[in-house]
Structure formats: C-alpha cells, structure tokens
N, CA, C and O atoms as CSV, one atom per row, in Angstrom:
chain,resi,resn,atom,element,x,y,z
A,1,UNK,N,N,131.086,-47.921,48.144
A,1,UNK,CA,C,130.124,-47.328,49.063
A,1,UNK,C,C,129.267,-46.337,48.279
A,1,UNK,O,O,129.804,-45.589,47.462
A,2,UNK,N,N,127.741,-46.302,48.537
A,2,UNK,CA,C,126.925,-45.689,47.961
A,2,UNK,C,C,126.281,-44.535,48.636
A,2,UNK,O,O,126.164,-44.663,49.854
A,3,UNK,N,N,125.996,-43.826,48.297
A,3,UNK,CA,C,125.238,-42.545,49.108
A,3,UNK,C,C,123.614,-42.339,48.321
A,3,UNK,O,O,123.549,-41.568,47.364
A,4,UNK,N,N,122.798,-42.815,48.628
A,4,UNK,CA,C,121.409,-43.256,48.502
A,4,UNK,C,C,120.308,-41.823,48.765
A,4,UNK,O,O,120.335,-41.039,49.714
A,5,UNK,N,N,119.416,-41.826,47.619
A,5,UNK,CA,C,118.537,-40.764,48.158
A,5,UNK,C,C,116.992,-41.836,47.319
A,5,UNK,O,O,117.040,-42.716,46.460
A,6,UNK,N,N,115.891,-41.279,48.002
A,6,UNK,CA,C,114.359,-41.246,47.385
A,6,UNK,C,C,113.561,-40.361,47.704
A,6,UNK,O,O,113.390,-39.745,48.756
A,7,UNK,N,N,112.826,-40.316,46.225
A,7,UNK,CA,C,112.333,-39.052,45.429
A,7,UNK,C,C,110.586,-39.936,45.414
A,7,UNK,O,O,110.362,-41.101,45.083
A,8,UNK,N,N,109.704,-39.006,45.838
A,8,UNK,CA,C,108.725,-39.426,45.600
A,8,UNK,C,C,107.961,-38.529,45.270
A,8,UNK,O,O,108.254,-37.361,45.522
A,9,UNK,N,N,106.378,-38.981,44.392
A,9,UNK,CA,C,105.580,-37.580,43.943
A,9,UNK,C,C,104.264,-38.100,45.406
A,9,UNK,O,O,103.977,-39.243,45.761
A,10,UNK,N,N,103.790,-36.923,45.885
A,10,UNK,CA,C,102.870,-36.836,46.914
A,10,UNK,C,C,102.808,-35.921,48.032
A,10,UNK,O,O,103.860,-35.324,48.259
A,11,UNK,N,N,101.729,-35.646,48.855
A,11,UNK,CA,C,102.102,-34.604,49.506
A,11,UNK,C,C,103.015,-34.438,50.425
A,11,UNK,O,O,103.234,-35.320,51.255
A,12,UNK,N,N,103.627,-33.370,50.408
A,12,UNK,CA,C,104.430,-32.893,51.522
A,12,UNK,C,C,104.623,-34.038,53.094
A,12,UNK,O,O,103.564,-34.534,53.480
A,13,UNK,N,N,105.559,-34.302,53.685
A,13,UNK,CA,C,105.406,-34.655,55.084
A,13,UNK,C,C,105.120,-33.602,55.812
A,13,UNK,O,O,105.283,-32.669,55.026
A,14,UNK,N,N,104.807,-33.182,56.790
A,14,UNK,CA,C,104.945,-32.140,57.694
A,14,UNK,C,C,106.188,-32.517,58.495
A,14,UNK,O,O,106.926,-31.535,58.566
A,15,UNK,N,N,106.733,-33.672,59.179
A,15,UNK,CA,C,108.519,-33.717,59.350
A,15,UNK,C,C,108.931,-34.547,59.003
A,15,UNK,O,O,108.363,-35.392,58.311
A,16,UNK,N,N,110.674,-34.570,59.589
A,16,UNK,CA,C,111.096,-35.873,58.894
A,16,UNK,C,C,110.744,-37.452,59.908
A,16,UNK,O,O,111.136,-38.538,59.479
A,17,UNK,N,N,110.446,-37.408,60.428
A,17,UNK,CA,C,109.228,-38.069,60.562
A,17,UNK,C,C,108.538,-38.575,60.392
A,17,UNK,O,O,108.726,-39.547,61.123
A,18,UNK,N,N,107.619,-38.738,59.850
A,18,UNK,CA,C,106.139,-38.498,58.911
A,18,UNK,C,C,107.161,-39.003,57.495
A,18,UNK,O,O,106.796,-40.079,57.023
A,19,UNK,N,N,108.358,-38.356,56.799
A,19,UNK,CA,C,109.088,-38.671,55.741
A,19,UNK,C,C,109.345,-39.961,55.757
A,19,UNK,O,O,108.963,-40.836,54.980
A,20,UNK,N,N,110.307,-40.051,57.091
A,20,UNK,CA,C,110.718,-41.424,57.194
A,20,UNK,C,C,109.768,-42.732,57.476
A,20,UNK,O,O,110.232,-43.872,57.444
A,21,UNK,N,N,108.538,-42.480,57.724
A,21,UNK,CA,C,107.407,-43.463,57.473
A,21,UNK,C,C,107.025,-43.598,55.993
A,21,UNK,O,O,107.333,-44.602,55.351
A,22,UNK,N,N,106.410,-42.662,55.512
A,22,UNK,CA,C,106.236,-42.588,54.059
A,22,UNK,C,C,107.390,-43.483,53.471
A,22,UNK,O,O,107.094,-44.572,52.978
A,23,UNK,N,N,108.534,-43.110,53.503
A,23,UNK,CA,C,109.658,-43.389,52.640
A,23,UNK,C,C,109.560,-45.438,52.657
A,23,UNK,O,O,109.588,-46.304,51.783
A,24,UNK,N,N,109.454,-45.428,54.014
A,24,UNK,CA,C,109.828,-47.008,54.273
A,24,UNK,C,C,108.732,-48.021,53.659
A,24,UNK,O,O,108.744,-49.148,53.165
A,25,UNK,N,N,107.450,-46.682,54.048
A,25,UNK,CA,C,106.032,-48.127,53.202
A,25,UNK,C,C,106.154,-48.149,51.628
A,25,UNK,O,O,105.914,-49.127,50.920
A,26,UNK,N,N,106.496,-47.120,51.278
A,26,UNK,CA,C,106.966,-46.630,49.801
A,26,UNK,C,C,107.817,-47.908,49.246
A,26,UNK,O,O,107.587,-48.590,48.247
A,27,UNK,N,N,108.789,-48.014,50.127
A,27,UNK,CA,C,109.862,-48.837,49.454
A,27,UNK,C,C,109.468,-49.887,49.822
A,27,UNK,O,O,109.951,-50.654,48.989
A,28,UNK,N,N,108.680,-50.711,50.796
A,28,UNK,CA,C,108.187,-51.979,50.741
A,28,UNK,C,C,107.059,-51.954,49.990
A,28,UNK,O,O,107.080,-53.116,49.584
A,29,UNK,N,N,106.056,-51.454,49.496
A,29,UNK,CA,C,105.254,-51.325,48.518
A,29,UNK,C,C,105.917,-51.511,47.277
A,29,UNK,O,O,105.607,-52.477,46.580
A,30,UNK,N,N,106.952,-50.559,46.846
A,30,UNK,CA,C,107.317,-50.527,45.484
A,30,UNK,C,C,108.673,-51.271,44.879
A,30,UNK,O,O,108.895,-51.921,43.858
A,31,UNK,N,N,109.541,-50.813,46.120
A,31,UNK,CA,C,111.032,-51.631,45.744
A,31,UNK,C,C,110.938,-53.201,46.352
A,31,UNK,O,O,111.613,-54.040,45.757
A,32,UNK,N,N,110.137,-53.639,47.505
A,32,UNK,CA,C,110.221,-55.252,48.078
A,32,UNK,C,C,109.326,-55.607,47.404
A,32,UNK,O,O,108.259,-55.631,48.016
A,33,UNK,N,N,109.259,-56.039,45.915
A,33,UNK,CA,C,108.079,-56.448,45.487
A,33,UNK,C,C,108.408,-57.037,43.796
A,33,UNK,O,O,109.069,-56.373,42.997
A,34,UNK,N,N,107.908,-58.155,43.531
A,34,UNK,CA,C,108.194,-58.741,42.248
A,34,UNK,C,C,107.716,-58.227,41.302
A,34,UNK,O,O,108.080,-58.484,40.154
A,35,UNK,N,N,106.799,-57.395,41.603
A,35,UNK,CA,C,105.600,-56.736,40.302
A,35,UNK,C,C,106.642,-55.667,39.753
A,35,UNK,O,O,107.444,-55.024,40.429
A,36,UNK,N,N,106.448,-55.621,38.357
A,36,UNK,CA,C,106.818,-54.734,37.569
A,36,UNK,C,C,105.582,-53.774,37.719
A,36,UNK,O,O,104.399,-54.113,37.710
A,37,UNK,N,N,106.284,-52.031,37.911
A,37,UNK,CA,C,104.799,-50.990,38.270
A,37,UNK,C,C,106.007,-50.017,37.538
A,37,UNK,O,O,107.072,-49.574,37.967
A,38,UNK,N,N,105.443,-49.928,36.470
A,38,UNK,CA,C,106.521,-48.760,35.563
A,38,UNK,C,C,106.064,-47.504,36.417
A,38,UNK,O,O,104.963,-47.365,36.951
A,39,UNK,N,N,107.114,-46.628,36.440
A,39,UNK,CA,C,107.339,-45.347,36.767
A,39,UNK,C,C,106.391,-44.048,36.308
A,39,UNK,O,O,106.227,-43.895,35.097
A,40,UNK,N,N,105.874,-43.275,37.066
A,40,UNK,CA,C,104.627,-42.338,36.829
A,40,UNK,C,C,105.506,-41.321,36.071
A,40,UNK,O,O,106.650,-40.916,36.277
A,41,UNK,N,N,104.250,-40.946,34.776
A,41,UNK,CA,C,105.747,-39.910,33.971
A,41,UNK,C,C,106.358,-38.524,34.656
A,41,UNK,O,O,106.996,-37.690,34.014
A,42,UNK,N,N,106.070,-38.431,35.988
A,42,UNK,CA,C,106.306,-37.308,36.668
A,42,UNK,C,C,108.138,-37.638,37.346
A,42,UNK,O,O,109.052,-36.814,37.294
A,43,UNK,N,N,108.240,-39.236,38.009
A,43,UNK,CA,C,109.496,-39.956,38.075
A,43,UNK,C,C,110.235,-39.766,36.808
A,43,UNK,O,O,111.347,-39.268,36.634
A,44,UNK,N,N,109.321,-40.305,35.884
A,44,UNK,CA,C,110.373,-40.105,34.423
A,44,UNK,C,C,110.576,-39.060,33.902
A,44,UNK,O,O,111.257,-39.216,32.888
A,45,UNK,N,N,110.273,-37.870,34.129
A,45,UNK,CA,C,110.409,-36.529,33.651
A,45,UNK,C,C,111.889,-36.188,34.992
A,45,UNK,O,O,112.665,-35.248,34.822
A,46,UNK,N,N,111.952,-36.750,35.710
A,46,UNK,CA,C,112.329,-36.427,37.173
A,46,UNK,C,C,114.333,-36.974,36.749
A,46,UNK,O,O,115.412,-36.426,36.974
A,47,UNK,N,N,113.911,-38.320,36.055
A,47,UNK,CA,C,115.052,-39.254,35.673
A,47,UNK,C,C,115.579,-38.778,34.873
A,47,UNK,O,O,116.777,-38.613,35.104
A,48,UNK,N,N,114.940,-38.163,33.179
A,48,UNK,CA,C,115.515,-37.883,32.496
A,48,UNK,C,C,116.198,-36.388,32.505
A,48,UNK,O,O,117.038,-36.038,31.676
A,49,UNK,N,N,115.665,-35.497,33.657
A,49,UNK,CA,C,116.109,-34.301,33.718
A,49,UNK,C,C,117.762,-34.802,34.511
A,49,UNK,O,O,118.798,-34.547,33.896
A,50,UNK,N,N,117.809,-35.390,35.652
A,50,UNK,CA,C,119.245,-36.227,36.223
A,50,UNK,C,C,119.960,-36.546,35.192
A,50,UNK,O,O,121.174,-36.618,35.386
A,51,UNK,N,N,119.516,-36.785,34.025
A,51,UNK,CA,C,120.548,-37.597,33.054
A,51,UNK,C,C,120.706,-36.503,31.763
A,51,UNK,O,O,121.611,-36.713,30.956
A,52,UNK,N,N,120.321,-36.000,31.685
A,52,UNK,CA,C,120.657,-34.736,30.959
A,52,UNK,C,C,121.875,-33.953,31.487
A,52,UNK,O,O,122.712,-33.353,30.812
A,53,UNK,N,N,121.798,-34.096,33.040
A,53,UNK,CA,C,123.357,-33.122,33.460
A,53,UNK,C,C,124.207,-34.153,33.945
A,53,UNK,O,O,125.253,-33.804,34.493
A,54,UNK,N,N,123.841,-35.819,33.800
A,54,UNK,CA,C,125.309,-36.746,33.793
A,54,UNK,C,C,124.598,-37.994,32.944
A,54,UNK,O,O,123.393,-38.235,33.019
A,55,UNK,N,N,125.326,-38.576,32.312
A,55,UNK,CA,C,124.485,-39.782,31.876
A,55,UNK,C,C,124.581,-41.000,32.228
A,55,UNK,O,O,125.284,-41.129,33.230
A,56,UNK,N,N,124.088,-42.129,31.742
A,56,UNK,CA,C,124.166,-43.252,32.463
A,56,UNK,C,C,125.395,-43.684,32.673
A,56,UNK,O,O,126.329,-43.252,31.997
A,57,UNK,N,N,125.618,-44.885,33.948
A,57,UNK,CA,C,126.674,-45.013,34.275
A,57,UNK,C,C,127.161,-46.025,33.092
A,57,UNK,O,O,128.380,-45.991,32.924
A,58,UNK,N,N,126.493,-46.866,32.290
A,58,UNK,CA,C,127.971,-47.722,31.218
A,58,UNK,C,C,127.468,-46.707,29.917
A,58,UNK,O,O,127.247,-47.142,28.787
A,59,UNK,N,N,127.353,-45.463,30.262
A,59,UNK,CA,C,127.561,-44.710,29.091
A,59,UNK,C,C,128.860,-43.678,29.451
A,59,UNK,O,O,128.983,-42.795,28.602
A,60,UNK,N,N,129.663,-43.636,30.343
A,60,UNK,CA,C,130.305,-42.800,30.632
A,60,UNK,C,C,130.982,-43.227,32.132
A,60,UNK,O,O,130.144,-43.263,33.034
A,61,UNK,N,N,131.973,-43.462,32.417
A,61,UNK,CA,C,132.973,-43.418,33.878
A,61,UNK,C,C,132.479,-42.530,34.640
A,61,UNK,O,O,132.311,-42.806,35.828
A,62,UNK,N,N,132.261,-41.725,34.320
A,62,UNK,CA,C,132.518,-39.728,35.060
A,62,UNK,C,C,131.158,-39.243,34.971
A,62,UNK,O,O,130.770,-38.238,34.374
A,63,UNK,N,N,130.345,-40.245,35.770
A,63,UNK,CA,C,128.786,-39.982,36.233
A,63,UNK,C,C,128.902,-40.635,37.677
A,63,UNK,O,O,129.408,-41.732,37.916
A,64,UNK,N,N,128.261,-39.638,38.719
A,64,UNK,CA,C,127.804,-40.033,39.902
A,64,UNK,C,C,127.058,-41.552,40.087
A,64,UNK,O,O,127.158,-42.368,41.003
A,65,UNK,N,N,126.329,-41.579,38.926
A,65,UNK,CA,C,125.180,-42.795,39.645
A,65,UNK,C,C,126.086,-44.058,39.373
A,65,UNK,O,O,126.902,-44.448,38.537
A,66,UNK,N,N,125.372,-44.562,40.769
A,66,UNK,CA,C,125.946,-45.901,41.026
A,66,UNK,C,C,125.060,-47.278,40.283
A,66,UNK,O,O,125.622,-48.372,40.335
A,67,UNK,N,N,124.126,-47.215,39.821
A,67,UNK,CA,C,122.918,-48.180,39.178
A,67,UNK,C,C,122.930,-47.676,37.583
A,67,UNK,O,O,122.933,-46.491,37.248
A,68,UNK,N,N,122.937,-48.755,36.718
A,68,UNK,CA,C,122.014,-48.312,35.132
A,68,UNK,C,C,121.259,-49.714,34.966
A,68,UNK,O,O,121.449,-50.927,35.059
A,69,UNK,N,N,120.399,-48.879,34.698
A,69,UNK,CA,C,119.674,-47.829,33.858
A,69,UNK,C,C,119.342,-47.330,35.280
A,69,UNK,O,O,119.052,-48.166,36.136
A,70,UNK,N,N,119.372,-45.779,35.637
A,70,UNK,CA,C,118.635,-45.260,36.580
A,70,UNK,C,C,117.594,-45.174,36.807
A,70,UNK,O,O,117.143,-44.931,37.926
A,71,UNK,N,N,116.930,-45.358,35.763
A,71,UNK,CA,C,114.948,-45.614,35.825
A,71,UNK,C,C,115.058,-46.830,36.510
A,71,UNK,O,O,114.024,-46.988,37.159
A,72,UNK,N,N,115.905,-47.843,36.676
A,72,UNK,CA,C,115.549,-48.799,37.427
A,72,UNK,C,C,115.598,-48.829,38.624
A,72,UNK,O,O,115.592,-49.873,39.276
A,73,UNK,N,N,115.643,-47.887,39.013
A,73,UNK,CA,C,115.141,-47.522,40.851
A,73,UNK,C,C,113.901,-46.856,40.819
A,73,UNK,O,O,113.642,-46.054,41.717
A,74,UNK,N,N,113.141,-47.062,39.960
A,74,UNK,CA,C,111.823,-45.801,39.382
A,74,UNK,C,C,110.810,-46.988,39.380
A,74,UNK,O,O,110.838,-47.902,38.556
A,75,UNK,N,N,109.843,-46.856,40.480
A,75,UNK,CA,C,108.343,-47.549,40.220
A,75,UNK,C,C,107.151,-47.080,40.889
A,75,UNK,O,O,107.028,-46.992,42.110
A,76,UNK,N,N,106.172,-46.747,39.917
A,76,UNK,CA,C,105.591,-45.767,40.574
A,76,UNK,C,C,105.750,-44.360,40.723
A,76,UNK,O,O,106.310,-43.606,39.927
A,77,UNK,N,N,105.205,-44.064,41.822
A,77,UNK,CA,C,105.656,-42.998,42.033
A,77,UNK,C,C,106.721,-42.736,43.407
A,77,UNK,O,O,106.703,-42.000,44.394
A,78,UNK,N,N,107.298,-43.393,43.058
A,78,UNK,CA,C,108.542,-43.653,44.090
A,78,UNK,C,C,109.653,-44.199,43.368
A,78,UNK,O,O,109.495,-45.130,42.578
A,79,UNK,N,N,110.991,-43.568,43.638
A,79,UNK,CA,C,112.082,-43.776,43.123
A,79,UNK,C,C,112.864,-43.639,44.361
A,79,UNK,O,O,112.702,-42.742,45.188
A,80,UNK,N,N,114.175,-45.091,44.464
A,80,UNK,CA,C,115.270,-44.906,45.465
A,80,UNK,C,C,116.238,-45.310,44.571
A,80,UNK,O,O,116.203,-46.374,43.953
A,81,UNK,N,N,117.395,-44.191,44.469
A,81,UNK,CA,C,118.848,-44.948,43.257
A,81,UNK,C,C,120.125,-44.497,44.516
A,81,UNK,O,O,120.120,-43.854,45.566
A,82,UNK,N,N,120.980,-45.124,43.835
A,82,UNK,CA,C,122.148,-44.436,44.662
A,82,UNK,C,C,123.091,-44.056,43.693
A,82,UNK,O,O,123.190,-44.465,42.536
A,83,UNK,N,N,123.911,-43.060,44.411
A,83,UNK,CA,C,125.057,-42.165,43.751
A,83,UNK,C,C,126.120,-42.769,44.645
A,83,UNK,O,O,126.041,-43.448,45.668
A,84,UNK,N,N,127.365,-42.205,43.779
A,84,UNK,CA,C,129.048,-43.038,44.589
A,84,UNK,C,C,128.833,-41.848,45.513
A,84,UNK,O,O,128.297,-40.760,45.308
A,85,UNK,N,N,129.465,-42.427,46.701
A,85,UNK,CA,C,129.994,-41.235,47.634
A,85,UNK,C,C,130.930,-40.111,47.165
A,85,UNK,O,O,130.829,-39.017,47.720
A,86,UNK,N,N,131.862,-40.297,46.154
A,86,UNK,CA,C,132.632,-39.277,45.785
A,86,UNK,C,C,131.787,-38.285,45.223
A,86,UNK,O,O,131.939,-37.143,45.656
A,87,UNK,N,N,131.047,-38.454,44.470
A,87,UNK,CA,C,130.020,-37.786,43.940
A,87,UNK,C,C,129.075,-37.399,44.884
A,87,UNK,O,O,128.474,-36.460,44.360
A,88,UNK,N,N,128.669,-37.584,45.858
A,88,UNK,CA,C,127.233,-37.570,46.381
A,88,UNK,C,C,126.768,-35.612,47.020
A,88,UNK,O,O,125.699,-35.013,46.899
A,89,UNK,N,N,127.970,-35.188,47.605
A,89,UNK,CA,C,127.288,-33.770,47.497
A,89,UNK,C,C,126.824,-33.130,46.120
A,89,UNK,O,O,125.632,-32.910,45.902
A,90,UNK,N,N,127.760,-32.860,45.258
A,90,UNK,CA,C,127.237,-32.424,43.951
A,90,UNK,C,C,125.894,-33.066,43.464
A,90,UNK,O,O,124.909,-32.338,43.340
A,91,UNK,N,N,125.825,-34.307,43.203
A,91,UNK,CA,C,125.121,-35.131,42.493
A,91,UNK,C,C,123.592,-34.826,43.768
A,91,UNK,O,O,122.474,-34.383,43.506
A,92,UNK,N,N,123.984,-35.134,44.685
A,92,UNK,CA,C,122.320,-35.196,45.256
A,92,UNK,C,C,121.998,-33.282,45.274
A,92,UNK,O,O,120.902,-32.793,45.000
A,93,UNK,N,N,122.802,-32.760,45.524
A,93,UNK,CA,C,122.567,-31.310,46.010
A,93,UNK,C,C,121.600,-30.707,44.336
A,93,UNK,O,O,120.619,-29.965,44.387
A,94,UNK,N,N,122.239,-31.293,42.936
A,94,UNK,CA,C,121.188,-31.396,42.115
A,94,UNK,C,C,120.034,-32.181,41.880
A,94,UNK,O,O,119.218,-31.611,41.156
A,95,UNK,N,N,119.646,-33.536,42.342
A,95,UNK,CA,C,118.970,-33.858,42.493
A,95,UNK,C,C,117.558,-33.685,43.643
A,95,UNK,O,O,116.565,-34.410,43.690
A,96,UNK,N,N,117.887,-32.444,44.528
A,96,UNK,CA,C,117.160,-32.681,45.743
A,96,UNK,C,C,116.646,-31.135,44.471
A,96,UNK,O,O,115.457,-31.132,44.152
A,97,UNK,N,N,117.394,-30.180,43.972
A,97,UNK,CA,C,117.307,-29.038,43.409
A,97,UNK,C,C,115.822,-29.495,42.536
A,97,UNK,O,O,114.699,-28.994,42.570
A,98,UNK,N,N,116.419,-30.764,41.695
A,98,UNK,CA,C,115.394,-31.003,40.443
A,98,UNK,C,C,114.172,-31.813,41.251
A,98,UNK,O,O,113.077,-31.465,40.808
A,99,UNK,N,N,114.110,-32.474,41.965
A,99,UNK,CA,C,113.227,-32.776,42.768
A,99,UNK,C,C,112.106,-31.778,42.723
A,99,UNK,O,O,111.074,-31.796,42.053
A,100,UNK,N,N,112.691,-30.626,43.865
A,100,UNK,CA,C,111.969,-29.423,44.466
A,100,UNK,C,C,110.997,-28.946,43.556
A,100,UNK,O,O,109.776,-28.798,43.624
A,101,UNK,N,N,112.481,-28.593,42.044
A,101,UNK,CA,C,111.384,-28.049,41.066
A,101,UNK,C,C,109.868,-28.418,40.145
A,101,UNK,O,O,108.993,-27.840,39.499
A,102,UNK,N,N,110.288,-29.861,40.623
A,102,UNK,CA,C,109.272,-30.580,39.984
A,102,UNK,C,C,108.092,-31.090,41.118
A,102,UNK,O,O,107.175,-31.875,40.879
A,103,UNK,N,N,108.352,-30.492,42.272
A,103,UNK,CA,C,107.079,-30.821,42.962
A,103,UNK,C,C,106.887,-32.057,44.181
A,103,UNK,O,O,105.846,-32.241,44.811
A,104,UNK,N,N,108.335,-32.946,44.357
A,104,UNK,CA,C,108.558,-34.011,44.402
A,104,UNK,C,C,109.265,-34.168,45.387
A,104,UNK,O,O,110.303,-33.506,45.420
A,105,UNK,N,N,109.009,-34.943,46.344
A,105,UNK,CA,C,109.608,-35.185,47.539
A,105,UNK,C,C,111.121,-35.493,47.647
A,105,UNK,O,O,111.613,-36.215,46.780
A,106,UNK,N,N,111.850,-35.037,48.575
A,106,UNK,CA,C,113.525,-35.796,48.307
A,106,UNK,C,C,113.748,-36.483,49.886
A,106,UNK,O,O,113.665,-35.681,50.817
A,107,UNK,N,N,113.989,-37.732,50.176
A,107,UNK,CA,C,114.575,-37.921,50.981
A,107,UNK,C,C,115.750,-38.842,51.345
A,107,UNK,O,O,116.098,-39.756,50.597
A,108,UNK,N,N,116.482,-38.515,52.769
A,108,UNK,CA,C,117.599,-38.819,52.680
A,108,UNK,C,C,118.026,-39.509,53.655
A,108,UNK,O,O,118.297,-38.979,54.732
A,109,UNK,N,N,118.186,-41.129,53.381
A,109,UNK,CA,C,117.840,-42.392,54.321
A,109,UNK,C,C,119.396,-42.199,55.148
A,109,UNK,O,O,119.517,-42.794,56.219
A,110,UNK,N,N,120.003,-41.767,54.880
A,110,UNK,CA,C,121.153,-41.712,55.259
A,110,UNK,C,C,121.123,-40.489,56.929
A,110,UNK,O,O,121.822,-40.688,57.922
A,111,UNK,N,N,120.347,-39.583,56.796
A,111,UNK,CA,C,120.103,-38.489,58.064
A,111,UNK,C,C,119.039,-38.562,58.587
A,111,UNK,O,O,118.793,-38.073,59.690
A,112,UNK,N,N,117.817,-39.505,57.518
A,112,UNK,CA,C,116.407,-39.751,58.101
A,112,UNK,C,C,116.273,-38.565,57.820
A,112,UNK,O,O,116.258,-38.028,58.928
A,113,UNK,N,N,116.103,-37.359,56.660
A,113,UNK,CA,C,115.641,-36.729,56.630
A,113,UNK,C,C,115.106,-35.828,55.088
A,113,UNK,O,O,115.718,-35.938,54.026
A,114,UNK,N,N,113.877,-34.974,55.273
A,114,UNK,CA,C,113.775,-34.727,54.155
A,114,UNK,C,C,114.782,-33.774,53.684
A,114,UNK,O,O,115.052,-32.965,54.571
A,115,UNK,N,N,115.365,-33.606,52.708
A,115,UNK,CA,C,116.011,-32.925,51.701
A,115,UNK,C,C,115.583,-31.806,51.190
A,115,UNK,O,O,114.778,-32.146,50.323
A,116,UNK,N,N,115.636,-30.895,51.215
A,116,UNK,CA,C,115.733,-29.201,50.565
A,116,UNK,C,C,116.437,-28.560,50.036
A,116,UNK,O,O,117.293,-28.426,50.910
A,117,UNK,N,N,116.849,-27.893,49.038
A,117,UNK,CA,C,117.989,-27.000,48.259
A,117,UNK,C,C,118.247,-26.653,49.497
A,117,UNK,O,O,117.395,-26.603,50.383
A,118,UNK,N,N,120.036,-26.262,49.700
A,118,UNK,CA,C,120.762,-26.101,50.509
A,118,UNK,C,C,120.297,-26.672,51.857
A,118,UNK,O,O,119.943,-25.761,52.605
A,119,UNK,N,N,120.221,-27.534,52.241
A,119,UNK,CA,C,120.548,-28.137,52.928
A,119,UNK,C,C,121.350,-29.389,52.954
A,119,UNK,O,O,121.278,-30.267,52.094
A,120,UNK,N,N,122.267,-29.413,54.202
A,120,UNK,CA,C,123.307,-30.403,53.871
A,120,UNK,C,C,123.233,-32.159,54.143
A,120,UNK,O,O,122.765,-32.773,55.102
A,121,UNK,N,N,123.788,-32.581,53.088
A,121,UNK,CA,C,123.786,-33.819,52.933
A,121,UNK,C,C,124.842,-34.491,54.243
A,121,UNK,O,O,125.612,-33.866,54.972
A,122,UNK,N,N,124.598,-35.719,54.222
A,122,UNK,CA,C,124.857,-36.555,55.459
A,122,UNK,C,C,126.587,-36.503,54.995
A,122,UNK,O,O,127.295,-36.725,55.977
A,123,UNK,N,N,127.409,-36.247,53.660
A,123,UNK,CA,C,128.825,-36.652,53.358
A,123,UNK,C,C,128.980,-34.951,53.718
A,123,UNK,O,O,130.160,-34.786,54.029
A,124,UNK,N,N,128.423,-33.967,53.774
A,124,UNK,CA,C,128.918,-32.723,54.173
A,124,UNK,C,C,128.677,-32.899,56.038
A,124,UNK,O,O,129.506,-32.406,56.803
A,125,UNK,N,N,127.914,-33.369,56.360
A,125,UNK,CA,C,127.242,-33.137,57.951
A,125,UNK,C,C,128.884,-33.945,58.207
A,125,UNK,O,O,129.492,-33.517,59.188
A,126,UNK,N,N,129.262,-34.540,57.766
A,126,UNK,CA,C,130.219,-35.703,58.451
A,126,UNK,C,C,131.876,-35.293,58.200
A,126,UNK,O,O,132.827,-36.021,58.484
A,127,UNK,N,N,131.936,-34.148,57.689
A,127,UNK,CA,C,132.952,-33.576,57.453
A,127,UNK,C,C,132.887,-32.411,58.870
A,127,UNK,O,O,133.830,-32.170,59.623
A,128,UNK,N,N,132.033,-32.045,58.914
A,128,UNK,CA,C,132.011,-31.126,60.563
A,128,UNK,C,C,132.407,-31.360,61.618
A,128,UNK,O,O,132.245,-30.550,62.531
C-alpha cells in the first residue's frame, strides 16, 4: 500500500477545491499520456532535494519512496510519486516542507487536499 502525494509549480489554488481540479487535469495532461515531457528544472531541483535526505529506492531498503527512479513521476511541471505507508508521515511531512520552500504546490489525493507544513496527513488524520 502506497501513500501518494503531487507537487506542482503554478499558482496557488485559493481551496482545496480549485486544488483538486488542477491536480486531476494535471495528471491527465501529464501522467495519462504517451509523450515523454521531461520535468521543468524547478520539479528537478524539487526531486533531487527529496533524494538528498533518502535515496533511491534500489539504492537502499530504508527509503520511503515506493517508485525508482523518482523523477519518473516528474513531467513537466507536475509530479505525482508515491511513498510506502510506513513511511508516509515523515516522508511527505518533508516533502510538503521542501515543496513550500521551493514555491510549489503539494497536494494530497488521499484527503483531497492541499498540503502545508504542519498540517496533517491522511495516515495521521486516521489514527484519530
């Protein structure tokens, strides 16, 4: 079981809402689609900062992400990867962090919602 987030560069939604539209044309634009559309270097600055604090998954057991190469959820300017559930508070709670800092949308298909430092992920909401 996977715990799924997407990261996109563009403006702000005003809710989640508005996110969860964005998110869905995003991913039929970029992920339902045969075209190769390499990743905007703002995604890849986005990827390689994630893999600096775990690395790829057949480089190491004892990394969250569930996909390698993780750039391969990266096209455009839209990225959707997934992390293991065991991992998924830690692992997204930095990723929504490195997101933020870089300007970049986080959302989280799992609550339908956008993502913010401290705010809680759908494997913490479900422990309540």
């Amino acid at each position: 079981m996977s715990y799924d987030l997407a990261v996109w560069d563009g403006k702000r939604p005003s809710n989640d809402r508005e996110a969860a539209e964005i998110h869905h044309a995003l991913y039929e634009q970029y992920v339902d689609t045969d075209e190769e559309i390499p990743p905007t270097p703002l995604i890849v600055e986005f990827v390689n900062m994630l893999l600096q604090q775990w690395p790829e998954l057949d480089e190491d057991d004892n990394t969250p992400w569930s996909a390698a190469p993780l750039i391969g959820g990266a096209r455009g300017p839209y990225m959707y990867f997934p992390m293991s559930w065991s991992r998924a508070e830690e692992a997204s709670a930095f990723a929504v962090e490195i997101a933020t800092r870089l300007g970049l949308n986080c959302y989280d298909p799992q609550l339908d919602q956008l993502r913010t430092p401290g705010h809680m992920s759908a494997k913490s909401a479900a422990k309540r």
